[in-house]
TIMARMAR-461630 format. One record per residue: residue number from 1; residue in three letters; z, x, y of N, C-alpha, C in turn. Coordinates in nm, 3 decimals, decimal comma, padded with zeros to 5 digits, always signed. Layout:
residues N
ATOM     i    aa      n.zz      n.xx      n.yy     ca.zz     ca.xx     ca.yy      c.zz      c.xx      c.yy
ATOM   NUM   ala         Z         X         Y         Z         X         Y         Z         X         Y
...
END
This chain:
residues 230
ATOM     i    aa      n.zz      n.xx      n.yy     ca.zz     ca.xx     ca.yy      c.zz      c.xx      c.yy
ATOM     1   unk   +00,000   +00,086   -00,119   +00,000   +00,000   +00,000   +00,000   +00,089   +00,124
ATOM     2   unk   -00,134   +00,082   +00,167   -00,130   +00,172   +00,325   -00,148   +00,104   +00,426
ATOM     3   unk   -00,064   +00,157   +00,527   -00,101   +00,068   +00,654   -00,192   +00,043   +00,717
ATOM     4   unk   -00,380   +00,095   +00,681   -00,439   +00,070   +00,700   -00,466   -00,090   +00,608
ATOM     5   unk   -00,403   -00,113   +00,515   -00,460   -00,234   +00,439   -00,341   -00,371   +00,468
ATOM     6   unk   -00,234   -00,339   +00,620   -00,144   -00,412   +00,679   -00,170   -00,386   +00,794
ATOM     7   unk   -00,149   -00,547   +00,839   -00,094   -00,584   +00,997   +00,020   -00,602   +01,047
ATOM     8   unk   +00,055   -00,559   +01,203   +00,181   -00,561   +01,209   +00,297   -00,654   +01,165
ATOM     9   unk   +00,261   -00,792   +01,135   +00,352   -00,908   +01,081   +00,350   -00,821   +00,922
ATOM    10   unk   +00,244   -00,795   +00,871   +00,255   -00,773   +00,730   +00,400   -00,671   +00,708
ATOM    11   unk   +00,362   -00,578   +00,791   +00,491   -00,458   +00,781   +00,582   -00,484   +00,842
ATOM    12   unk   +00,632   -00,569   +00,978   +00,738   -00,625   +00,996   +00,847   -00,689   +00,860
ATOM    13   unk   +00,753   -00,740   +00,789   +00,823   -00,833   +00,685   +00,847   -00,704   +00,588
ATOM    14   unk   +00,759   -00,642   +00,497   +00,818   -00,497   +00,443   +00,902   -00,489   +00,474
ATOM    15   unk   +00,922   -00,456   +00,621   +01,072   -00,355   +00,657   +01,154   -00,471   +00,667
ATOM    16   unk   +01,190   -00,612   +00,647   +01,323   -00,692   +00,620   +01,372   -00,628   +00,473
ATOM    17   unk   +01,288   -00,606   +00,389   +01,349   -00,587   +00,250   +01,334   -00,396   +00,220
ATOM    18   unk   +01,267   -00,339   +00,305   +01,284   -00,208   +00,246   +01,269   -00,120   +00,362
ATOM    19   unk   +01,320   -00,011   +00,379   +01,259   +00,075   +00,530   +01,283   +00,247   +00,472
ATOM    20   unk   +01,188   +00,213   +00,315   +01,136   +00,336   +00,253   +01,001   +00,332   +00,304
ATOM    21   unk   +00,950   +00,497   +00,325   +00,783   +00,472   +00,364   +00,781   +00,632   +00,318
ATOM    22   unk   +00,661   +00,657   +00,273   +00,573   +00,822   +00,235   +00,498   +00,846   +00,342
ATOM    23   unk   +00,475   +00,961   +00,421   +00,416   +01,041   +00,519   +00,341   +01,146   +00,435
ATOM    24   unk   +00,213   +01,140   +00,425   +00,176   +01,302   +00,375   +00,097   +01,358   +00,486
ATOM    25   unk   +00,144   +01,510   +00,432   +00,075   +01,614   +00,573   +00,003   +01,704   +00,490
ATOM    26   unk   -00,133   +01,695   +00,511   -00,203   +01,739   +00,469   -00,281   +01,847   +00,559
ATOM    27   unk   -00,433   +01,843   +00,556   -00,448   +01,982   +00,600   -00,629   +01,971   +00,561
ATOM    28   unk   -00,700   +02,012   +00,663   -00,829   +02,038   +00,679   -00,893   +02,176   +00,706
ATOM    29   unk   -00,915   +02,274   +00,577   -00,919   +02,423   +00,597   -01,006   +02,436   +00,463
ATOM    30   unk   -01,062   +02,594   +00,438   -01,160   +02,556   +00,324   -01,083   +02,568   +00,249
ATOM    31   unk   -01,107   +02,569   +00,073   -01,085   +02,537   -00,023   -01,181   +02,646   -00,149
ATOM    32   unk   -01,278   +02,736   -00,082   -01,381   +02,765   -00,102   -01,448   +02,644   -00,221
ATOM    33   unk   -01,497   +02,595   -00,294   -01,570   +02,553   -00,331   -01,517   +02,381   -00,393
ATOM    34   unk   -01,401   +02,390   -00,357   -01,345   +02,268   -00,332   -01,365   +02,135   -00,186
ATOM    35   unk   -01,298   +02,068   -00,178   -01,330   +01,988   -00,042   -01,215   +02,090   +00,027
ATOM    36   unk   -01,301   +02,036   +00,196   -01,188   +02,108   +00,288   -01,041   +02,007   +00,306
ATOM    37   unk   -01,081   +01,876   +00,216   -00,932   +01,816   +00,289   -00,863   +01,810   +00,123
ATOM    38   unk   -00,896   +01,946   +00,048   -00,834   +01,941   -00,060   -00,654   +01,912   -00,034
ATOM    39   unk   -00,621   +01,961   +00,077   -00,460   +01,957   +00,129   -00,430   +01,829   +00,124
ATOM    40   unk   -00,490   +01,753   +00,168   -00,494   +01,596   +00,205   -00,497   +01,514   +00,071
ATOM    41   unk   -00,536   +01,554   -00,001   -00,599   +01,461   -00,113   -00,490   +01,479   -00,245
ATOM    42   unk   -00,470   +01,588   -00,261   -00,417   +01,584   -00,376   -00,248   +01,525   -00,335
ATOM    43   unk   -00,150   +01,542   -00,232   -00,041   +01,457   -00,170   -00,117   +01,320   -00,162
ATOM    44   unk   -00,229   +01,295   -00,105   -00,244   +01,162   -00,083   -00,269   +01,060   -00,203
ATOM    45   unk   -00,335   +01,120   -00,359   -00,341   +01,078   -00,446   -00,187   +01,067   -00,546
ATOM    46   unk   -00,117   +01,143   -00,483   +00,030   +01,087   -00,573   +00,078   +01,035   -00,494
ATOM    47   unk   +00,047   +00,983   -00,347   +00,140   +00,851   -00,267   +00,070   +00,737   -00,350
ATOM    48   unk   -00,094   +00,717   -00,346   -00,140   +00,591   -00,388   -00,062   +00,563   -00,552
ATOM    49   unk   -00,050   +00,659   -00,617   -00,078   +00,623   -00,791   +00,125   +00,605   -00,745
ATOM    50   unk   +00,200   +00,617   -00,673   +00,344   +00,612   -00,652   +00,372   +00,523   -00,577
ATOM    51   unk   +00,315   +00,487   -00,485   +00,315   +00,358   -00,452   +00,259   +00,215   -00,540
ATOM    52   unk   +00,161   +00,245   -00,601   +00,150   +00,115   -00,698   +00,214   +00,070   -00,822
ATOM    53   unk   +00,322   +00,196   -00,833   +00,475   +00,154   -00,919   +00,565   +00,128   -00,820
ATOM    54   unk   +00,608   +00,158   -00,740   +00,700   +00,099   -00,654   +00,708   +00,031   -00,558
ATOM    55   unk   +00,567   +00,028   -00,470   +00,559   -00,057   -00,382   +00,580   -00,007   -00,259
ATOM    56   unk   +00,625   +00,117   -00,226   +00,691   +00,148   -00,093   +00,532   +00,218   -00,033
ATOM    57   unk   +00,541   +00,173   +00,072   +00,439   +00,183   +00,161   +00,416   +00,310   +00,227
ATOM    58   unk   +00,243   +00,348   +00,245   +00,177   +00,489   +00,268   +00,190   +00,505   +00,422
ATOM    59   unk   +00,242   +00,569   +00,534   +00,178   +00,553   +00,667   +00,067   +00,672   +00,659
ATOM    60   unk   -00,023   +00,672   +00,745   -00,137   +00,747   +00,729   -00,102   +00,896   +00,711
ATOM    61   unk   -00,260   +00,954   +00,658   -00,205   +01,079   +00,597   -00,256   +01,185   +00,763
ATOM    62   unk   -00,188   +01,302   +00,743   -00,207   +01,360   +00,872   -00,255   +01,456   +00,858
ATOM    63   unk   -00,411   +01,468   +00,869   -00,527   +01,579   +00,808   -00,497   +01,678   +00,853
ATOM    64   unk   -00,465   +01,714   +00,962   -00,434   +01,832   +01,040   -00,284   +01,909   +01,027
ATOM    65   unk   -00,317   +02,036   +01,038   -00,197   +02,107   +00,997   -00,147   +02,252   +01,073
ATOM    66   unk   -00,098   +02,363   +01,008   -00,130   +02,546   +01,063   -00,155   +02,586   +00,963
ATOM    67   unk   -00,289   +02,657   +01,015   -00,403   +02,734   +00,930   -00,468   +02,824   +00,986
ATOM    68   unk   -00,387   +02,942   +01,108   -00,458   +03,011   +01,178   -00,557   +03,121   +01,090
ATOM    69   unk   -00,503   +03,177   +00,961   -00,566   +03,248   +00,899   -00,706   +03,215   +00,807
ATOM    70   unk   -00,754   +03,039   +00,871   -00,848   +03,055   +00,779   -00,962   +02,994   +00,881
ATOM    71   unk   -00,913   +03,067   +00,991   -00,991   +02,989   +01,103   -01,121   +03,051   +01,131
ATOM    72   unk   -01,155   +03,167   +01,054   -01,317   +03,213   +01,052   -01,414   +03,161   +00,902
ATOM    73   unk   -01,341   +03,038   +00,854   -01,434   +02,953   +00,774   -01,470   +02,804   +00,875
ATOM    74   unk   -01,578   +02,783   +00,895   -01,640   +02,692   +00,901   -01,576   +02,519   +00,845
ATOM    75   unk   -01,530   +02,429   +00,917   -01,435   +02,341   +00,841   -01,272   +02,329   +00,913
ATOM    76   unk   -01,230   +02,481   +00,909   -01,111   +02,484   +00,895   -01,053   +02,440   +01,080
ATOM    77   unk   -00,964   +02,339   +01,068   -00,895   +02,245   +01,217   -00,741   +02,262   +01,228
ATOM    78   unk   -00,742   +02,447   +01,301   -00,576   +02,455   +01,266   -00,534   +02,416   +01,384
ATOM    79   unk   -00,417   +02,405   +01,367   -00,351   +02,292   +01,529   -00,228   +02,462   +01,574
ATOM    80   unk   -00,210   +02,472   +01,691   -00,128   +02,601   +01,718   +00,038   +02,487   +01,630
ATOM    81   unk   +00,125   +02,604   +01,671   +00,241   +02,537   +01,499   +00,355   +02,454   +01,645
ATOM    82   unk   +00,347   +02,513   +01,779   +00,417   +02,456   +01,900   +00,357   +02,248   +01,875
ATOM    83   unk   +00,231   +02,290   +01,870   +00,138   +02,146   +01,873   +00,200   +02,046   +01,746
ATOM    84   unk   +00,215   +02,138   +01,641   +00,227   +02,045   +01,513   +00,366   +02,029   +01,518
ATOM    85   unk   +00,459   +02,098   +01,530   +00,575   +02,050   +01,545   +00,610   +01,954   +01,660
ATOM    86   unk   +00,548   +01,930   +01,781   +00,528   +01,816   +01,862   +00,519   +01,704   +01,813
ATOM    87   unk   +00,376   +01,699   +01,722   +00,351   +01,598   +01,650   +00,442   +01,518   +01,564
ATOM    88   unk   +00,444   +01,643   +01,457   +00,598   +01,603   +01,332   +00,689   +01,486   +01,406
ATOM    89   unk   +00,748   +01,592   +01,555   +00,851   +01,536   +01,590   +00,869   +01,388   +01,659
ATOM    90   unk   +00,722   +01,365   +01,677   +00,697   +01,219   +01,775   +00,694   +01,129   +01,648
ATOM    91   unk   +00,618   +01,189   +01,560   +00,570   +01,062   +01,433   +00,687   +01,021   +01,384
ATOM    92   unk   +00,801   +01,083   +01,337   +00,926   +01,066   +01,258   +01,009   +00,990   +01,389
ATOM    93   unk   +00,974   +01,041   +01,490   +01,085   +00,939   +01,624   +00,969   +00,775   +01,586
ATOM    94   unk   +00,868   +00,756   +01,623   +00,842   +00,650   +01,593   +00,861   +00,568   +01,464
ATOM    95   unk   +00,864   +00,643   +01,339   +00,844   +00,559   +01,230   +00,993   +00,527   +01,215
ATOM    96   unk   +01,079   +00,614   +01,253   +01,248   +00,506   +01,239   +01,227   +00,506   +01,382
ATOM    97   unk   +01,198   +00,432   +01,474   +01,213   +00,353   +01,636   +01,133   +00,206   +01,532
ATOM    98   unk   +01,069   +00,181   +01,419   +00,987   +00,067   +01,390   +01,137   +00,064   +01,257
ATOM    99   unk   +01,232   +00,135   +01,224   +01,301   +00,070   +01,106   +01,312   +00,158   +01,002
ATOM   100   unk   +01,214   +00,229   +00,973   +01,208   +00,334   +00,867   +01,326   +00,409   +00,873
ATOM   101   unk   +01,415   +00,423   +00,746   +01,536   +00,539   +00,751   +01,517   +00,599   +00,649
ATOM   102   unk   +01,395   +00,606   +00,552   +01,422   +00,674   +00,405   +01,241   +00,735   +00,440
ATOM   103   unk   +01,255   +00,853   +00,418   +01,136   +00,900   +00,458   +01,050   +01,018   +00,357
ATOM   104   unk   +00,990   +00,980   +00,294   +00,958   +01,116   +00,162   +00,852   +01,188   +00,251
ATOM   105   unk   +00,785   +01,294   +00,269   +00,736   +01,382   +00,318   +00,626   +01,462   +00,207
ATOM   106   unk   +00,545   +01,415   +00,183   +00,455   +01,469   +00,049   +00,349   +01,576   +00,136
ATOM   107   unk   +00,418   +01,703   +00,161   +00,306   +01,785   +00,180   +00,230   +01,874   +00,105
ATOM   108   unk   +00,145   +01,894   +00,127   -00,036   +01,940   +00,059   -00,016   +02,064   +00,089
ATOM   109   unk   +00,028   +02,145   +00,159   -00,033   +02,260   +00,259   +00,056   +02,365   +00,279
ATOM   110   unk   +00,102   +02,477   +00,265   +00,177   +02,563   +00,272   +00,198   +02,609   +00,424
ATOM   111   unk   +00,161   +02,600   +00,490   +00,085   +02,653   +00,654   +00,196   +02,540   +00,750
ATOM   112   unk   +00,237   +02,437   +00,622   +00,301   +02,364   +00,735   +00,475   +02,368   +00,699
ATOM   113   unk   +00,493   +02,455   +00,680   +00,620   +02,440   +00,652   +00,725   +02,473   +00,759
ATOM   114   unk   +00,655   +02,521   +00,835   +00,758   +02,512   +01,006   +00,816   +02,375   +01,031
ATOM   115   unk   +00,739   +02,247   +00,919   +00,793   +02,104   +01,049   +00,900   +02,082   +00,932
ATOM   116   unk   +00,962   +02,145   +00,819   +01,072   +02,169   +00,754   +01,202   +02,140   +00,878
ATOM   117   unk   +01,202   +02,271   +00,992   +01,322   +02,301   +01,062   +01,333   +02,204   +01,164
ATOM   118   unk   +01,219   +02,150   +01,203   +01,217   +02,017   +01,286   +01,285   +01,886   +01,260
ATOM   119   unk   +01,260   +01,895   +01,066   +01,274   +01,757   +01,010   +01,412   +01,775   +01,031
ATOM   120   unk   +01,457   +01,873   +00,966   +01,610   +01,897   +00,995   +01,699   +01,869   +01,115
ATOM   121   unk   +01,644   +01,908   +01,220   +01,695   +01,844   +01,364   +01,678   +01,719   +01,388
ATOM   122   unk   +01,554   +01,648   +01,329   +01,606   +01,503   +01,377   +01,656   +01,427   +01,291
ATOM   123   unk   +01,708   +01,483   +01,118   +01,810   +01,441   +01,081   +01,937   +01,464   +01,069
ATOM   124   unk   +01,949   +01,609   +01,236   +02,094   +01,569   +01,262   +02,117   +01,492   +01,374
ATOM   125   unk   +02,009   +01,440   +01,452   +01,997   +01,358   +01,552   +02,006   +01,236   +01,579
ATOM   126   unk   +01,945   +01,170   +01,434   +01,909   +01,031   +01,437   +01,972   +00,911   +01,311
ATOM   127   unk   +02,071   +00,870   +01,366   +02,214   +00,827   +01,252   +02,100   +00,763   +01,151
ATOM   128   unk   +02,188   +00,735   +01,048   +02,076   +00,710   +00,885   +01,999   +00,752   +00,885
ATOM   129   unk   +01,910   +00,905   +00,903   +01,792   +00,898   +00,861   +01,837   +00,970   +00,764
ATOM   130   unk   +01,724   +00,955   +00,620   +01,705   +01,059   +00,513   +01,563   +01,098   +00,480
ATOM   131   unk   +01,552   +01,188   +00,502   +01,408   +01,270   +00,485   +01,410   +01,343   +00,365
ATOM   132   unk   +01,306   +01,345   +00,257   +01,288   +01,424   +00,144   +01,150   +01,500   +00,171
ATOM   133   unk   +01,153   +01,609   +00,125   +01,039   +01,685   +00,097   +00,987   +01,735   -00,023
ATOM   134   unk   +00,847   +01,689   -00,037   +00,818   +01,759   -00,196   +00,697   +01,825   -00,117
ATOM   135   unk   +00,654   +01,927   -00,251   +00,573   +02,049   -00,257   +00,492   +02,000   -00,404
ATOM   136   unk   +00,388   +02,012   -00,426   +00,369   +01,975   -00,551   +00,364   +02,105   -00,625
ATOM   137   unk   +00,284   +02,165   -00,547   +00,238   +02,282   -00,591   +00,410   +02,398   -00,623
ATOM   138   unk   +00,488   +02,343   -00,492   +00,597   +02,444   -00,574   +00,744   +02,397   -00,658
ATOM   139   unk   +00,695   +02,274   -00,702   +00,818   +02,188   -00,706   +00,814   +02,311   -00,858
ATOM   140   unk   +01,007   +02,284   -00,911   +01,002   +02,303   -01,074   +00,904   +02,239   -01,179
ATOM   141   unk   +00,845   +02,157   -01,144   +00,766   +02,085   -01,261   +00,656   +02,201   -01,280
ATOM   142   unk   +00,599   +02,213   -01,181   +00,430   +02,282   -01,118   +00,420   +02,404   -01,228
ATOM   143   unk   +00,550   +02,480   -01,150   +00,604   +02,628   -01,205   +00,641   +02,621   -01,331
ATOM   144   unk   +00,670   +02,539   -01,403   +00,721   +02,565   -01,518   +00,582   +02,506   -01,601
ATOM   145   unk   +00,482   +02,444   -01,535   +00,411   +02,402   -01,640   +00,308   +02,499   -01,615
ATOM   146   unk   +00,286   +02,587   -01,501   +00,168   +02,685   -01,518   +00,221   +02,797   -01,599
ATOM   147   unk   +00,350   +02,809   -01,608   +00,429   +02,939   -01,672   +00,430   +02,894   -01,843
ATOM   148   unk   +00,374   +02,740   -01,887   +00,363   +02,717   -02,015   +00,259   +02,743   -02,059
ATOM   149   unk   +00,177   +02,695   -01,990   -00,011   +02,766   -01,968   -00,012   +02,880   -01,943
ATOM   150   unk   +00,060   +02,987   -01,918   +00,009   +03,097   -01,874   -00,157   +03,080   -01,790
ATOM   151   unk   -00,120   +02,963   -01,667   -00,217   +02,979   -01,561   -00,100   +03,058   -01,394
ATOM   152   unk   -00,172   +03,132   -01,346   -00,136   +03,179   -01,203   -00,184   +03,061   -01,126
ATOM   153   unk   -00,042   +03,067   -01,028   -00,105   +02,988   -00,904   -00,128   +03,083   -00,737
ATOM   154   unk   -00,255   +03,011   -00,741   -00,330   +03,063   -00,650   -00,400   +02,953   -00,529
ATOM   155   unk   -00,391   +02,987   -00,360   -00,488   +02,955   -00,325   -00,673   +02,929   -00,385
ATOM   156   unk   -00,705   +02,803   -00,422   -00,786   +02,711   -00,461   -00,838   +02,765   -00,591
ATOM   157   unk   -00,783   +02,762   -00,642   -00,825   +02,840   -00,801   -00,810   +02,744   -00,913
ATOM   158   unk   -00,789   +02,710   -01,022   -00,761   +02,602   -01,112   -00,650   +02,504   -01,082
ATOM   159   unk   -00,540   +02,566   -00,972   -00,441   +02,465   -00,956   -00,452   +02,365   -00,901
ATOM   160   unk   -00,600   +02,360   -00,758   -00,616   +02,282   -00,664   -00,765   +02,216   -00,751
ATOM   161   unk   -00,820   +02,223   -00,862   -00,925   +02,182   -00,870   -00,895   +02,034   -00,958
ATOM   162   unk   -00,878   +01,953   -00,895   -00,881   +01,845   -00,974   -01,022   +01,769   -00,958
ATOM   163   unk   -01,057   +01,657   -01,060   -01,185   +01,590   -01,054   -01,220   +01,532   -00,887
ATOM   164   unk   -01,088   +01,506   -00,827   -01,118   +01,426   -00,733   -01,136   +01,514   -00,573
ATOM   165   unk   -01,120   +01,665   -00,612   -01,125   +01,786   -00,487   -01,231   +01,837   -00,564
ATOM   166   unk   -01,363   +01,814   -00,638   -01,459   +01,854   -00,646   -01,611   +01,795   -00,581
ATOM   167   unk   -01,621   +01,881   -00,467   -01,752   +01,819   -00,403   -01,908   +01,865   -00,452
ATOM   168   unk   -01,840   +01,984   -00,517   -02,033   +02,052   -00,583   -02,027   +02,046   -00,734
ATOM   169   unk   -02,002   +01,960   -00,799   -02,027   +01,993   -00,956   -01,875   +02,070   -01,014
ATOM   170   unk   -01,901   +02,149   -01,113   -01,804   +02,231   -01,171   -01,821   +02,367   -01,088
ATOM   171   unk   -01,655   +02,399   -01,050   -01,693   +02,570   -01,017   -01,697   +02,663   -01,089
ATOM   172   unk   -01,730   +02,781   -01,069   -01,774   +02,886   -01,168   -01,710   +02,946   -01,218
ATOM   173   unk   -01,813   +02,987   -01,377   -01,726   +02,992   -01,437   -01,621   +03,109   -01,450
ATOM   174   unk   -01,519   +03,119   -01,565   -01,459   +03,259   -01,557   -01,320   +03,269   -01,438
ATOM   175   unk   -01,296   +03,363   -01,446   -01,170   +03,408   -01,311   -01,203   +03,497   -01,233
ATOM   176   unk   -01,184   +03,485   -01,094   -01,175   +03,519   -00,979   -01,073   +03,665   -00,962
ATOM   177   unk   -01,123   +03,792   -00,954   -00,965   +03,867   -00,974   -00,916   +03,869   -00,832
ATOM   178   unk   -00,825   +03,858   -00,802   -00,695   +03,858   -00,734   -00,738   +03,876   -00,573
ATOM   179   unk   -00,686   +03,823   -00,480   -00,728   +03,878   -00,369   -00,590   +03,944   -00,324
ATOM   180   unk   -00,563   +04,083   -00,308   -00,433   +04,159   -00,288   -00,359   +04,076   -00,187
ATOM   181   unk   -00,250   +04,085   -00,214   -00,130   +03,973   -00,036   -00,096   +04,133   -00,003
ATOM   182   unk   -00,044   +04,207   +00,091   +00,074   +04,267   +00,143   +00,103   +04,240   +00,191
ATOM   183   unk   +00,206   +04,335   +00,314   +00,286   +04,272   +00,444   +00,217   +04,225   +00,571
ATOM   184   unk   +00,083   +04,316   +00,575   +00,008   +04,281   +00,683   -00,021   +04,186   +00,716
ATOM   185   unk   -00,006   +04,104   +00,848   -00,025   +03,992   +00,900   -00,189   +03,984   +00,911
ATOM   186   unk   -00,240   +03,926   +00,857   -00,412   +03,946   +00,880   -00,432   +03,818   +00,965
ATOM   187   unk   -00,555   +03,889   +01,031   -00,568   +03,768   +01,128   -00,746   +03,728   +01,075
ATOM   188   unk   -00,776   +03,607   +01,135   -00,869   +03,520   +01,026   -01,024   +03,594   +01,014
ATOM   189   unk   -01,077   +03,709   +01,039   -01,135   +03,800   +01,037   -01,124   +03,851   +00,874
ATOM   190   unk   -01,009   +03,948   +00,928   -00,925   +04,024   +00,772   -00,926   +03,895   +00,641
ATOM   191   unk   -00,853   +03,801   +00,662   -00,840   +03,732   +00,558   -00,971   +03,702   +00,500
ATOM   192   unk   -01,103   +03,662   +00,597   -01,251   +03,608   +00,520   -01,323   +03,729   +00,472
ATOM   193   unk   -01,289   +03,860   +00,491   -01,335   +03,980   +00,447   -01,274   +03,988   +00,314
ATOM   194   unk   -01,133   +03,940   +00,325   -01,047   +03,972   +00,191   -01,092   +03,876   +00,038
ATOM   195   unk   -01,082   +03,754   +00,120   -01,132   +03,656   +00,070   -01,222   +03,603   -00,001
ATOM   196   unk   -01,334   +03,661   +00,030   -01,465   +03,624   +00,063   -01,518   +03,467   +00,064
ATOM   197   unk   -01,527   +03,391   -00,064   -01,568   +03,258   -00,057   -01,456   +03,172   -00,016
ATOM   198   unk   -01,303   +03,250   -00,042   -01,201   +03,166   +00,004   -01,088   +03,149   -00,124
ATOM   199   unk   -01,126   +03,120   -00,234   -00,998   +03,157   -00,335   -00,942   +03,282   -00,311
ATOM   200   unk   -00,826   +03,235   -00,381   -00,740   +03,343   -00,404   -00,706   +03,449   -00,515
ATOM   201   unk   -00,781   +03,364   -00,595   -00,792   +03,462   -00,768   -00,750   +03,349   -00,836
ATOM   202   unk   -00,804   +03,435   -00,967   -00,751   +03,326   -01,095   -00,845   +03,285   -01,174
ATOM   203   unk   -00,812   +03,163   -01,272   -00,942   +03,121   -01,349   -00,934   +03,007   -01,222
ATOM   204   unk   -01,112   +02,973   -01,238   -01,138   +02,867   -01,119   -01,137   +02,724   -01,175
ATOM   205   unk   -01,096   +02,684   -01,275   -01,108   +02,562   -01,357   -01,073   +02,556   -01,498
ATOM   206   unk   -00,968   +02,485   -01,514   -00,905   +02,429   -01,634   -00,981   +02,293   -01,675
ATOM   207   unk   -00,948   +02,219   -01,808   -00,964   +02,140   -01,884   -00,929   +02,025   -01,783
ATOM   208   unk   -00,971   +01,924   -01,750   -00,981   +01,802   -01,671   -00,827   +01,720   -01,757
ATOM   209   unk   -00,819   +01,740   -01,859   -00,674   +01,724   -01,933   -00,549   +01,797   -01,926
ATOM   210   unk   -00,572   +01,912   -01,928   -00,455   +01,941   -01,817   -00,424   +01,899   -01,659
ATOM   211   unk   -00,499   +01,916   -01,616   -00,509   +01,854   -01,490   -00,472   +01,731   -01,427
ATOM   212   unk   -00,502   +01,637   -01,561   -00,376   +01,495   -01,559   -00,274   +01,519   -01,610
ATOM   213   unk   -00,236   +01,582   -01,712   -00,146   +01,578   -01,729   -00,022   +01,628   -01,597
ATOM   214   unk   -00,053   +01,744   -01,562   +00,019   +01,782   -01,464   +00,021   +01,737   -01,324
ATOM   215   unk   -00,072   +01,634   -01,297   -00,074   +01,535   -01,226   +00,025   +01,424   -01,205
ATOM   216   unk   +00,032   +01,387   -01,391   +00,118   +01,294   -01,399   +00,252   +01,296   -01,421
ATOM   217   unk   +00,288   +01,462   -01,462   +00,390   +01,544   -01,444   +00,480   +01,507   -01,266
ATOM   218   unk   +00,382   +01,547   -01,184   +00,416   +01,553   -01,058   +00,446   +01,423   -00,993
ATOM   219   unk   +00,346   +01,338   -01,045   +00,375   +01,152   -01,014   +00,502   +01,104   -01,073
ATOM   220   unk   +00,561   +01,170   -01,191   +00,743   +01,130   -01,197   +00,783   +01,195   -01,099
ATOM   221   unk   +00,800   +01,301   -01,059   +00,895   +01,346   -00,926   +00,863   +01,265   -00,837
ATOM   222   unk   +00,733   +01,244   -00,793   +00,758   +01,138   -00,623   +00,813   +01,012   -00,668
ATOM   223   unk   +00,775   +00,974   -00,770   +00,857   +00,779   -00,788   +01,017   +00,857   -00,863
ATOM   224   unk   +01,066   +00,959   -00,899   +01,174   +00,946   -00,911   +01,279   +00,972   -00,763
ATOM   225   unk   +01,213   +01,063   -00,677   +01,275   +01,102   -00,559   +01,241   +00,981   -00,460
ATOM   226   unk   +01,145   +00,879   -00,476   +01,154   +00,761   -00,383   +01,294   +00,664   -00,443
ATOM   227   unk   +01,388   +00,686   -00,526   +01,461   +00,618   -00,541   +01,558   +00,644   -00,457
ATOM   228   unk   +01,548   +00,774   -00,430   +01,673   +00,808   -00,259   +01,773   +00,807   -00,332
ATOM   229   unk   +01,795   +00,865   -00,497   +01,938   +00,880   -00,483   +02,009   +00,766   -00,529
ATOM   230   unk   +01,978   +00,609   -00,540   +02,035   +00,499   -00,504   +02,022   +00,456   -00,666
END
């Protein structure tokens, strides 16, 4: 249930009986051979399949994110992190100013984890609120099931390739070796040199069956953490 598919009477009445709602922050950057709103999609596909067991309602997903390092690919819409934490901080004042006090936070995107210390301030600010945050990619489930597979997780490599973040066919085949991390702060130059198409290493595609499965792995954590505890 997204608020694009409600009017304001519709969600007025929602919030008499519930003032749980999912926010995902997603993210528009490449993916190399994935979609660029792979950030977006894969959080936004465990609000829909988690909302149609529980019912608690989607507010829109928020494509934009911080992604200064991938800002010499073509695609990529990084917001400076002053801007996005602005944002964070207006959206969460409005959605409890309309009633909302239980708030899950399904982010896509690693780049955004600055609006973490924000969320924190306005839940010491704003009496009842409870804010949760999931990671899919780093929750215990993720990690323990690529560490059963002996798959690495990597920027856009088999972890991010699901059926539904594939825009060209199957990607290629085989593994990607490694693109080195150190300490160096690279700026988005360095990184597309390092980079080249944009993964990060790894094999570029698993079995479409694993891929649900650990999908559906991750869809118990959001409908168990929308219970708030209660």
């Amino acid at each position: 249930m997204h608020f694009e598919d409600m009017n304001w009477m519709m969600l007025a009445d929602y919030l008499k009986k519930d003032n749980r709602v999912m926010l995902v922050l997603g993210m528009t950057e490449q993916h190399s051979h994935l979609s660029l709103l792979t950030d977006s999609l894969i959080p936004g596909k465990l609000a829909d399949a988690a909302s149609q067991q529980t019912g608690v309602v989607i507010a829109p997903t928020l494509h934009f994110g911080i992604s200064p390092s991938f800002m010499a690919y073509p695609g990529t819409l990084s917001l400076k992190t002053r801007t996005y934490l602005k944002v964070i901080d207006e959206l969460t004042r409005a959605l409890y100013a309309h009633g909302f006090r239980r708030i899950l936070i399904l982010n896509g995107h690693g780049g955004n984890a600055p609006a973490r210390s924000q969320l924190a301030e306005l839940a010491n600010e704003l009496p009842g609120l409870q804010i949760l945050w999931y990671q899919w990619w780093t929750s215990a489930t993720v990690i323990e099931f690529s560490k059963t597979h002996n798959l690495p997780n990597q920027h856009a490599n088999w972890e991010e390739n699901f059926p539904f973040t594939r825009v060209a066919g199957d990607s290629p085949a085989g593994e990607k070796p490694f693109v080195p991390h150190g300490e160096h702060i690279q700026n988005a130059q360095e990184t597309r040199a390092l980079a080249r198409d944009g993964s990060f290493g790894g094999p570029w595609q698993v079995s479409d069956e694993l891929m649900n499965e650990m999908f559906d792995l991750c869809l118990k954590d959001v409908v168990s953490l929308l219970a708030f505890d209660q």
